[in-house]
C-alpha positions as CSV (number, residue, x, y, z in Angstrom):
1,X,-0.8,8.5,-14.3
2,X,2.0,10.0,-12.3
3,X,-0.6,10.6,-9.4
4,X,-1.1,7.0,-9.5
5,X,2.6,6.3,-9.3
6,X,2.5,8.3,-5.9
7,X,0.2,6.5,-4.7
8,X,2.4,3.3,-5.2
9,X,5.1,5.1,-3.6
10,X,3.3,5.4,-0.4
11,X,2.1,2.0,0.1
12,X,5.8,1.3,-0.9
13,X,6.6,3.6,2.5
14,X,3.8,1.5,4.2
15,X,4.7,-2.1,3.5
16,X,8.2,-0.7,4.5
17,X,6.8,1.1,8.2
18,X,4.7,-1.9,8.7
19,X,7.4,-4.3,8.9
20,X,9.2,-1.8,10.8
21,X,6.8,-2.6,13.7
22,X,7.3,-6.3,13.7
23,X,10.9,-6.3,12.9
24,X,12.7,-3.3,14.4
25,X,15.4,-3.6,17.1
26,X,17.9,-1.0,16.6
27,X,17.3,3.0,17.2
28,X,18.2,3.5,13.1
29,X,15.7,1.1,12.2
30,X,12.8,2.5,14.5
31,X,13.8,6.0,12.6
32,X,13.4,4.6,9.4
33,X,10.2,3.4,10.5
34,X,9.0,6.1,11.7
35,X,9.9,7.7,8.2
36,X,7.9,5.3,6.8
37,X,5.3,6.0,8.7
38,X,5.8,10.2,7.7
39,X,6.1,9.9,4.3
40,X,3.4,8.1,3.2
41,X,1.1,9.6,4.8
42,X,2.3,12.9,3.4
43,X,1.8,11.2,-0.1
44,X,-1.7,9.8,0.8
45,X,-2.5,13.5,1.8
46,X,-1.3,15.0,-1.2
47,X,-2.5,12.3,-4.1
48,X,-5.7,12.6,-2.3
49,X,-6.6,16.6,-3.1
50,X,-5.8,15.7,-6.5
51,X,-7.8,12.1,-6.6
52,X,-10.8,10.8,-5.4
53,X,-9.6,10.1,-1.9
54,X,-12.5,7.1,-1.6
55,X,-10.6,5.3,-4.3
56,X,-6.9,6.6,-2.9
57,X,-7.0,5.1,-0.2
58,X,-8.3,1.6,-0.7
59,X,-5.9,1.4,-3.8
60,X,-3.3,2.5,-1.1
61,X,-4.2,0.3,1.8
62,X,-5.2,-3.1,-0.7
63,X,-1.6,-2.6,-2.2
64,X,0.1,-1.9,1.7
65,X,-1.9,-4.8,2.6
66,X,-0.9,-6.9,-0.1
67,X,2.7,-6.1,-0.5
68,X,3.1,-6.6,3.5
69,X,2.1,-9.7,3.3
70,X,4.3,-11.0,0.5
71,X,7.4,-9.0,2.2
72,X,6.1,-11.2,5.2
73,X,6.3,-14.2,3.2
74,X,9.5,-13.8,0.8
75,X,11.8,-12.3,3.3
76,X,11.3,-12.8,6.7
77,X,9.8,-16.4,6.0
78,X,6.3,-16.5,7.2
79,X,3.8,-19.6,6.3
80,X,1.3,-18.8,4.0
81,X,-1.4,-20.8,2.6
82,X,-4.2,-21.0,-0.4
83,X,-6.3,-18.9,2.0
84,X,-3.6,-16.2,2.1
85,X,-3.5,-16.5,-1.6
86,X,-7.1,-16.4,-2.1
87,X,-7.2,-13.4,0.3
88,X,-4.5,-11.4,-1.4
89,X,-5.6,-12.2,-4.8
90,X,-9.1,-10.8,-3.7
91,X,-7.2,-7.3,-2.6
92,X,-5.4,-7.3,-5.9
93,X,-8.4,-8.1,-8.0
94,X,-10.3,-5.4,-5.6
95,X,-7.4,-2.9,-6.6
96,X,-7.8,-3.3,-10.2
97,X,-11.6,-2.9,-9.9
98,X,-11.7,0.5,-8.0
99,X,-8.7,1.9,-9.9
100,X,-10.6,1.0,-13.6
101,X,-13.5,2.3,-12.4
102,X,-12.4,5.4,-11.5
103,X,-10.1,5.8,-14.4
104,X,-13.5,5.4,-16.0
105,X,-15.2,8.1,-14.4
106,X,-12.5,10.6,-14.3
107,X,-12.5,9.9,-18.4
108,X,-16.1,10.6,-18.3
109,X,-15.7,14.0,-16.8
């Protein structure tokens, strides 16, 4: 389990350096980005030597998708629509599949 929590971690670093891109003016808020940008792929490479890294990374980018578009939505005030919510609710339900799945397999092992 505390793999998996890495994993969140990262696309917790990713939601963060992909609103960095959109919404960064100042030199410290570039850096952060950019630290964004560093540490989650550092976790992303480390979970996945001890993961499958198939299933690591869509968990990784289905949750930095999902969680930049409701940072997008909730703080800087985009529109969204039932298409977004169909679309995000597909990446979560996507998520869940892959991750029970392989929690599945690895169990089988």
């Amino acid at each position: 389990m505390g793999m998996w929590l890495l994993v969140v971690l990262a696309a917790l670093f990713e939601i963060g350096w992909a609103s960095g891109l959109k919404y960064a003016v100042t030199w410290y808020e570039w850096a952060l980005t950019g630290l964004g940008v560093v540490g989650s792929f550092l976790l992303l490479v480390y979970v996945s030597t001890k993961l499958p890294a198939s299933t690591v990374y869509a968990v990784f980018a289905g949750l930095g998708a999902v969680g930049t578009v409701v940072v997008d939505i909730v703080i800087f005030g985009e529109d969204f629509s039932l298409t977004v919510i169909f679309f995000v609710a597909l990446l979560i339900f996507g998520v869940i599949g892959l991750k029970t799945v392989t929690d599945h397999e690895e169990g089988a092992k």
